[in-house]
C-alpha positions in Angstrom: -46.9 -34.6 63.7 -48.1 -38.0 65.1 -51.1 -39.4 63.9 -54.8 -40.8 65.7 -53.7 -43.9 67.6 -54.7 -47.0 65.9 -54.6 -50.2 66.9 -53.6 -54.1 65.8 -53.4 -56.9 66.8 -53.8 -55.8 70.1 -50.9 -53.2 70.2 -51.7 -49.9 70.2 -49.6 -47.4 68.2 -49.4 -44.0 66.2 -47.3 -43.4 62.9 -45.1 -41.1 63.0 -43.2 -38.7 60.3 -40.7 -41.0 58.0 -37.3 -40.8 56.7 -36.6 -41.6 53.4 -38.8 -44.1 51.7 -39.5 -45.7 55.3 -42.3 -45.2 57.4 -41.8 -45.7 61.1 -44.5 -46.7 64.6 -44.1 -46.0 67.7 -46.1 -47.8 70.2 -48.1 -45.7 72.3 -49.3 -47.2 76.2 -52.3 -45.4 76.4 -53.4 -43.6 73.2 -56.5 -41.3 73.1 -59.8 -42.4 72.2 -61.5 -41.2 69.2 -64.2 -38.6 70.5 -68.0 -40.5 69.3 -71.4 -40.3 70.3 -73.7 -43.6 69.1 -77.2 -43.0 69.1 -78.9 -46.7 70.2 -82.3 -45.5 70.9 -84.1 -43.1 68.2 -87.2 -41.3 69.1 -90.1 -42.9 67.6 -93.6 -41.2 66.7 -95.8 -40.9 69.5 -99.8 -40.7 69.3 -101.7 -39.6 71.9 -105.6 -39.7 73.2 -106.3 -35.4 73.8 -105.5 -34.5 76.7 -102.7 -37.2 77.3 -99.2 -36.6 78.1 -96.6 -37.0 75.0 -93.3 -39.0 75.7 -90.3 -38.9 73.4 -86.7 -40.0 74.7 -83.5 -40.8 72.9 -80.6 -43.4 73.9 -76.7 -42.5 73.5 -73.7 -43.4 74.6 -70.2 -41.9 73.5 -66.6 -40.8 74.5 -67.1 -39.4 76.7 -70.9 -39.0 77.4 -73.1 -37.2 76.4 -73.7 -34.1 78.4 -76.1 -32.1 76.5 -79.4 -32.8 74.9 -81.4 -30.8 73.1 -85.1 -31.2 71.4 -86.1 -29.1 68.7 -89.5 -28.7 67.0 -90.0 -27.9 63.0 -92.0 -24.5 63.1 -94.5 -23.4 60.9 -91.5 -22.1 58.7 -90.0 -25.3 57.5 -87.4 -24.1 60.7 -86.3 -26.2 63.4 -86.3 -24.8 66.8 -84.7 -24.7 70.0 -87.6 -25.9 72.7 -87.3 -24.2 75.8 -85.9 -25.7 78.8 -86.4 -29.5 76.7 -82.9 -30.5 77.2 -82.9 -34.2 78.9 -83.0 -37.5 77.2 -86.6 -37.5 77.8 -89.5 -34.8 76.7 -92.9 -35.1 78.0 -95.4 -32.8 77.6 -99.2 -31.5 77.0 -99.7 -31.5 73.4 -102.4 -28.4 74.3 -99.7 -26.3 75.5 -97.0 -24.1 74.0 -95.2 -24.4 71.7 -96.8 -27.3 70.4 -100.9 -26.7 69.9 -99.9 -24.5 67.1 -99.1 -26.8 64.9 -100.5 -30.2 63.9 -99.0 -33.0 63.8 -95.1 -31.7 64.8 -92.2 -33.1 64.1 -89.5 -33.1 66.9 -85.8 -34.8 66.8 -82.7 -34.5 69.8 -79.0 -32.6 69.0 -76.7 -34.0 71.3 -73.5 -33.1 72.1 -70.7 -34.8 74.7 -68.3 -31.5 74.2 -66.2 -32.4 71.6 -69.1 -33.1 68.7 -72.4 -33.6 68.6 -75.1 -35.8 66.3 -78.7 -35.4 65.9 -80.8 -37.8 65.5 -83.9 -38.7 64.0 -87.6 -37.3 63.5 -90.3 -38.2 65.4 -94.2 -37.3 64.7 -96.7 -36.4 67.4 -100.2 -37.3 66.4 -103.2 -36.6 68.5 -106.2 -38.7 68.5 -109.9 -37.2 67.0 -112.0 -36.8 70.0 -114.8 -37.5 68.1 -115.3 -34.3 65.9 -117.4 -34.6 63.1 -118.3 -31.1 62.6 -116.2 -30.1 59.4 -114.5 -26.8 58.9 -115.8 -23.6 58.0 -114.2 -20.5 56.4 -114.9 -18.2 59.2 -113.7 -14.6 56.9 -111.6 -13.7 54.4 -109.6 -10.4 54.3 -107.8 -8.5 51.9 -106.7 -4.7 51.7 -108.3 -4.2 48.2 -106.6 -4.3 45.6 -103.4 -5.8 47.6 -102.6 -9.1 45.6 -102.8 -11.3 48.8 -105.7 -12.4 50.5 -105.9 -13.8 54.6 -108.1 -16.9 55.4 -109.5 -18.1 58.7 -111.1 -21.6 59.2 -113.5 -22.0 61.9 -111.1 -24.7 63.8 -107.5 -26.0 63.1 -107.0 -27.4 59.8 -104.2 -30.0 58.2 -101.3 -28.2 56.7 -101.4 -30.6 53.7 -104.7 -29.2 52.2 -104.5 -25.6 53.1 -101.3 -25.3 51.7 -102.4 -26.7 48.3 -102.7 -23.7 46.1 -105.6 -26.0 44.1 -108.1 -25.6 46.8 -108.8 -22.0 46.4 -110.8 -20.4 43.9 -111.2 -16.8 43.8 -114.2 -15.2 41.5 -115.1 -11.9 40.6 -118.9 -12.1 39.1 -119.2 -14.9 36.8 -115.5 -14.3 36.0 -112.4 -15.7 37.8 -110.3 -13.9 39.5 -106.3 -14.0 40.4 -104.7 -17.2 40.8 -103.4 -18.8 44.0 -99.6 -18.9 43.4 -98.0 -19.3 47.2 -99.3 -20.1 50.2 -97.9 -19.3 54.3 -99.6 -20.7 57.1 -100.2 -17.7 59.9 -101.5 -20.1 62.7 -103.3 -23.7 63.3 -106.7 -22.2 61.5 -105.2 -19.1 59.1 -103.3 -18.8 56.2 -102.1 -16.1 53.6 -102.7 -16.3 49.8 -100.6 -14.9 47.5 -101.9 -13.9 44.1 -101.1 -13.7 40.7 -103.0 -10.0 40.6 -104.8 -7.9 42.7 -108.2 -8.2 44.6 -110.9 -6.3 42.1 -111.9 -3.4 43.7 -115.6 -4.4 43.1 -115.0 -7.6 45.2 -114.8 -10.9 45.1 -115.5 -14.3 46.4 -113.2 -17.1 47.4 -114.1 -20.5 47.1 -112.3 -23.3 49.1 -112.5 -27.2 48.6 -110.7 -30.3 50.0 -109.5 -28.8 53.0 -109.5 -31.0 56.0 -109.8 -30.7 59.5 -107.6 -32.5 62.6 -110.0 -34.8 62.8 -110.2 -36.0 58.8 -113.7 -33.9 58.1 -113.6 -31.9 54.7 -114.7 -28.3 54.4 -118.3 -28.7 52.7 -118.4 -27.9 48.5 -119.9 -25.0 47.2 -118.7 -22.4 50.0 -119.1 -19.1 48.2 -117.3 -16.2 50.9 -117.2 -12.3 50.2 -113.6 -11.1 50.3 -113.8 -7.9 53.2 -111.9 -5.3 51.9 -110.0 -3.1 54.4 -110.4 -6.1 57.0 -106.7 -7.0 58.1 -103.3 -7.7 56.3 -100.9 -9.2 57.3 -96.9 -8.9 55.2 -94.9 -11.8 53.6 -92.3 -13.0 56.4 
């Protein structure tokens, strides 16, 4: 079977099967070229004032060209995702709008295929200016179905995924003693997350503490928050 056409010193040609100990090339008129897509312009992180449209684009050539581009945004699951409709070169949009107010800060990159392969290329961050919040987060309530070993927290605004992932910031008491530890940690939405623990909610209650958990615009949850855990509030399961 012939080989990919190469070419040298300016003569194209393929290698074919030999005989023997030889090896034999045939020169070839027009040989086919290699199917490639280059990417020459990478997205690059975008911040934006609230309220501002968000522009991303990408820049590739190939053989032959591109013909399909598709942007994808990292989900709350570590996932990356198909956006709907987003399938030109260049993505604007409202950062306010679905799908991408549900998570700060998102990361979004391009796959682009020409048919016969495709690359993708690299990440780029969204950031959205403060508009001047300086009212720090609260925790708004805490629910658990007693004596379930999880526990469902909701912040008073949007909070960074950073800090309210950190299994560190939560402390949960019982009376003067501590309760179950904080071992994992799944964000449900921009301002709620689910704790899982190392035992279950005592049935006589308990109180969850949270520190050094931030907001979009930087402010940090006050110290000291003492909230009651409601039992037989809502529940939410492990995805």
């Amino acid at each position: 079977m012939d080989a990919v056409p190469q070419q040298h010193l300016d003569l194209n040609y393929v290698k074919v099967t030999p005989t023997a100990s030889a090896e034999y090339f045939r020169l070839v008129r027009n040989p086919e070229p290699p199917c490639q897509i280059l990417i020459f312009g990478q997205p690059q992180d975008v911040t934006v004032e609230p309220g501002q449209v968000a522009t991303f684009f990408v820049e590739a050539a190939g053989n032959p060209l591109p013909e399909k581009f598709q942007w994808q945004l990292l989900d709350r699951n570590g996932e990356w995702t198909d956006i709907p409709e987003a399938n030109k070169p260049i993505l604007l949009f409202n950062p306010g709008s679905e799908p991408f107010f549900a998570w700060p800060w998102p990361k979004l990159r391009c796959v682009i295929d020409n048919g016969c392969t495709s690359v993708t290329s690299a990440e780029a961050v969204l950031t959205v200016k403060s508009d001047g919040d300086t009212v720090p987060p609260m925790v708004q309530m805490v629910f658990s179905e007693c004596p379930a070993p999880m526990i469902i927290v909701q912040f008073s605004e949007p909070v960074l995924p950073e800090q309210a992932m950190n299994p560190e910031n939560y402390q949960l008491r019982s009376g003067p003693l501590s309760g179950p530890k904080v071992l994992e940690i799944q964000v449900m939405g921009p301002q709620m997350v689910q704790l899982f623990l190392s035992g279950p909610v005592p049935p006589e209650g308990a109180f969850l503490n949270v520190s050094n958990v931030h907001d979009l615009a930087g402010n940090v949850i006050p110290e000291g928050n003492m909230t009651p855990v409601n039992c037989g509030g809502i529940s939410a399961s492990r995805e």
